[in-house]
N, C-alpha and C positions, 0 to 999 in steps of 0.2 A: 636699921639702916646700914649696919656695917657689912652684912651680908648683900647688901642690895650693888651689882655690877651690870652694866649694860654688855655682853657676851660680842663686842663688835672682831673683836680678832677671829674670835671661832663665827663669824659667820664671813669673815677674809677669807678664811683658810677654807669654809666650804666652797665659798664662789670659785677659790683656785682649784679644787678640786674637780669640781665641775667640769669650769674650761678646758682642764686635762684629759678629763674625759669624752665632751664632746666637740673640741678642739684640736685636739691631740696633731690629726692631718693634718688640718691647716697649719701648725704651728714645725711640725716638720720640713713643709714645705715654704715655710717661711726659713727656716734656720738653713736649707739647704741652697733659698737662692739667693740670700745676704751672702750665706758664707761663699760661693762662685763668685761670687761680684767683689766681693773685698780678696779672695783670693788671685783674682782677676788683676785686680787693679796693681796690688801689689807687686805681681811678674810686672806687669807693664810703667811701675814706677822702681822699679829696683834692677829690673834686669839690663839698659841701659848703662852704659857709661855715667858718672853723677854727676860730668861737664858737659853732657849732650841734655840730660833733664832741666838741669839748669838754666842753660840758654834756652832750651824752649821755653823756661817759665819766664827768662827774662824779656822773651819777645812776647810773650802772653802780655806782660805789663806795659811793657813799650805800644804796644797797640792800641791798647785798650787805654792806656796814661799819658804813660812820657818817657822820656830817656831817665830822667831821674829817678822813676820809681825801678826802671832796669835796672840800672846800675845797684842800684840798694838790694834787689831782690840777689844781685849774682853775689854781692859780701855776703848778706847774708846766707846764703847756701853755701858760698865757699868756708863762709865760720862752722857751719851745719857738717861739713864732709873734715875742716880741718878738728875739729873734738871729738871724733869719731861715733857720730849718732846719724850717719844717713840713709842705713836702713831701716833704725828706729822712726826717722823722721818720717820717712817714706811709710812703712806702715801704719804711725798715727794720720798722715793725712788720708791714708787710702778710707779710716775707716772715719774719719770729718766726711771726707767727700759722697760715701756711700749713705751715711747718716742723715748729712745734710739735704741729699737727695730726696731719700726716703722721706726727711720728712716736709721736702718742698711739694712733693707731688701729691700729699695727704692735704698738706696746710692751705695750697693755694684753690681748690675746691673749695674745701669748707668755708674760705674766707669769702668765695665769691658768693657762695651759699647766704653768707651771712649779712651780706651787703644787699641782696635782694630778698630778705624776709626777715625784715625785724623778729618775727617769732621765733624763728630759727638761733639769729643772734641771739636772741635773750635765755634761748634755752642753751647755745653751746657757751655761754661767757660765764656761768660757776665752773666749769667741765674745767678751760682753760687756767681760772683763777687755781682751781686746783691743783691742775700740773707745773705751774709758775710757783706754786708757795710749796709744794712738798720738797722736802729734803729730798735731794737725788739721791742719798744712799738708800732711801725708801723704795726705789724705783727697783733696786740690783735684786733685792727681796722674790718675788716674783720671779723677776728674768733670768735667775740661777735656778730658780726650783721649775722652770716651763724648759730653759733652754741648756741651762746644766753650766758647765764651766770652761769660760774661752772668750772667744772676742765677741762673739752673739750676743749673751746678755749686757755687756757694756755698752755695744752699741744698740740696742732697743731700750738700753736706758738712757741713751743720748738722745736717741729719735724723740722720745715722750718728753725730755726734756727741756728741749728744744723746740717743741711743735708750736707753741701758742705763740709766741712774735711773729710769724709766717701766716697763722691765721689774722691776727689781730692788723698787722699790717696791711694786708692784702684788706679785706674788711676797708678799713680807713683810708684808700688809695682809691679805692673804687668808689666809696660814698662820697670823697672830695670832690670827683670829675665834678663840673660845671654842669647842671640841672640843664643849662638851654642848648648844650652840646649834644646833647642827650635827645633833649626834642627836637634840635633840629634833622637829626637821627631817622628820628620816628617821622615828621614829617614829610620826607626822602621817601618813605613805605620799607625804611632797612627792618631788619628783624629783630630780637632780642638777640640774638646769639650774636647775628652780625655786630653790632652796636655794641656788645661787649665785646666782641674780639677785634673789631677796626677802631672801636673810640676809644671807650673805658679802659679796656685793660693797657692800654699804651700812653695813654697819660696817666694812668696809675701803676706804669712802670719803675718809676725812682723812689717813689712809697714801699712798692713791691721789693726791691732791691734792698731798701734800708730792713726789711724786715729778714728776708734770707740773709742781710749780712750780722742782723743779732742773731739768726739761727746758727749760722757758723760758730760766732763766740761762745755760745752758751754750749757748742759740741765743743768745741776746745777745751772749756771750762770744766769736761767733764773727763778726759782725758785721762788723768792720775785715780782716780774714780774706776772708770775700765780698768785700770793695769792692776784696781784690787784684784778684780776677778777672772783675771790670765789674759787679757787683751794685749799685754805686751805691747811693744811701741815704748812712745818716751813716757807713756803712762806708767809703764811696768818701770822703766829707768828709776824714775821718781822714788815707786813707792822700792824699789831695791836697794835705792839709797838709804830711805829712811830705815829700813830692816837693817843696814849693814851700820847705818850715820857716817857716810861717807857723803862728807859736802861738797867735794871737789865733782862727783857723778851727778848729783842732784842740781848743782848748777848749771853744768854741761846742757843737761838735758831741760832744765826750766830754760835756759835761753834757747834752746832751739826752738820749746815749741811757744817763746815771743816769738821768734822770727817767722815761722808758720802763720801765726795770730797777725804780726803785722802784714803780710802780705797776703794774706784772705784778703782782712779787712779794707786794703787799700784796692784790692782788685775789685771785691762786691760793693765798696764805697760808687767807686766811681763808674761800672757797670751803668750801661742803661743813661748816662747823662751825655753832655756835649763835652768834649774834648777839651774847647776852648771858653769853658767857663771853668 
């Protein structure tokens, strides 16, 4: 019995293999239109003025909240530009934002998927438990040996690690609608698709919304995690800090990316509701 091992890493390493080999394209032309898009994003958050970004983000809030959450967003970016981290700032958000995308536009399918075939659901909710209980640094594994070293494998560890509240949400948003909403739907002679895109999915809007706004945390969350493996941003700040033990940098840069966190979180909190509740 002491010889006796179930070989489950050497059959990891052959799946990776595998995928390398009959993946290889896809996975190229994955890494080359993430990295356009967060390249992308970056000019277009960096290369502005950091008083002209700012105010747009604090009318972004004002619109979508209140003047108070304005206000708060302009201190905090003004704290963000006066500690000298606002193009780290800017490039951790570009790659939340591109992350989080990526994995809105995976999660919110599967979720609908899941909400119209119990079988389906049953079959994707170990898949999910899986990506929610694995150590994220399990994820880098993989995404350095497919996509090699930079901001790609960070953020395809973010994306998978963040995917499952976006399904599970959506899932649970859609399954709440009101049953006789629904039939009186079908009644009318509307469609499925109709009836999911005029009913369901608009009152399973603020379900929808609380679940992209854990998808955002959980990419923040992962942030120092990227900067292991050259992501740079305030991820990279952090972990420079800790290489060097300089706590005066490591705070700088932990409170920024609070400030980032709080003001996702209050923009995707309240996304999608009434104003005046």
């Amino acid at each position: 019995m002491d010889d006796f091992r179930i070989p489950l890493g050497d059959w990891g390493e052959d799946i990776l293999a595998w995928m390398l080999d009959a993946l290889g394209g896809f996975f190229n032309v994955l890494r080359a239109v993430l990295t356009e898009t967060y390249d992308a994003l970056v000019w277009a958050l960096s290369t502005p003025p950091w008083w002209a970004i700012t105010l747009i983000f604090a009318a972004l809030a004002w619109w979508i909240r209140s003047w108070k959450l304005a206000i708060g967003t302009v201190l905090g970016f003004v704290l963000i530009f006066g500690v000298n981290q606002w193009e780290n700032a800017m490039s951790t958000l570009a790659l939340v934002l591109v992350a989080t995308v990526t994995a809105v536009i995976i999660a919110v399918p599967l979720g609908i998927l899941a909400a119209t075939s119990r079988t389906f659901s049953a079959l994707i909710r170990p898949v999910l438990d899986f990506l929610q209980t694995m150590p994220p640094m399990v994820y880098l594994i993989p995404a350095l040996v497919i996509f090699r070293v930079g901001v790609i494998p960070g953020m395809v560890a973010t994306i998978l690690f963040s995917l499952a509240p976006g399904v599970r949400f959506t899932e649970l948003g859609i399954r709440r609608v009101d049953r006789e909403v629904v039939e009186a739907g079908e009644a009318f002679g509307a469609s499925r698709w109709r009836i999911l895109r005029q009913v369901q999915l608009p009152l399973a809007l603020p379900t929808i919304m609380a679940g992209i706004n854990q998808v955002i945390m959980l990419a923040l969350s992962m942030v120092v995690i990227a900067g292991m493996v050259g992501a740079g941003g305030l991820g990279g700040q952090v972990v420079g800090s800790l290489n060097r033990l300089d706590e005066g940098l490591g705070f700088e840069a932990g409170i920024s990316v609070v400030i980032l966190a709080i003001f996702l979180d209050r923009l995707t909190s309240f996304a999608g509701k009434d104003k005046t509740t």
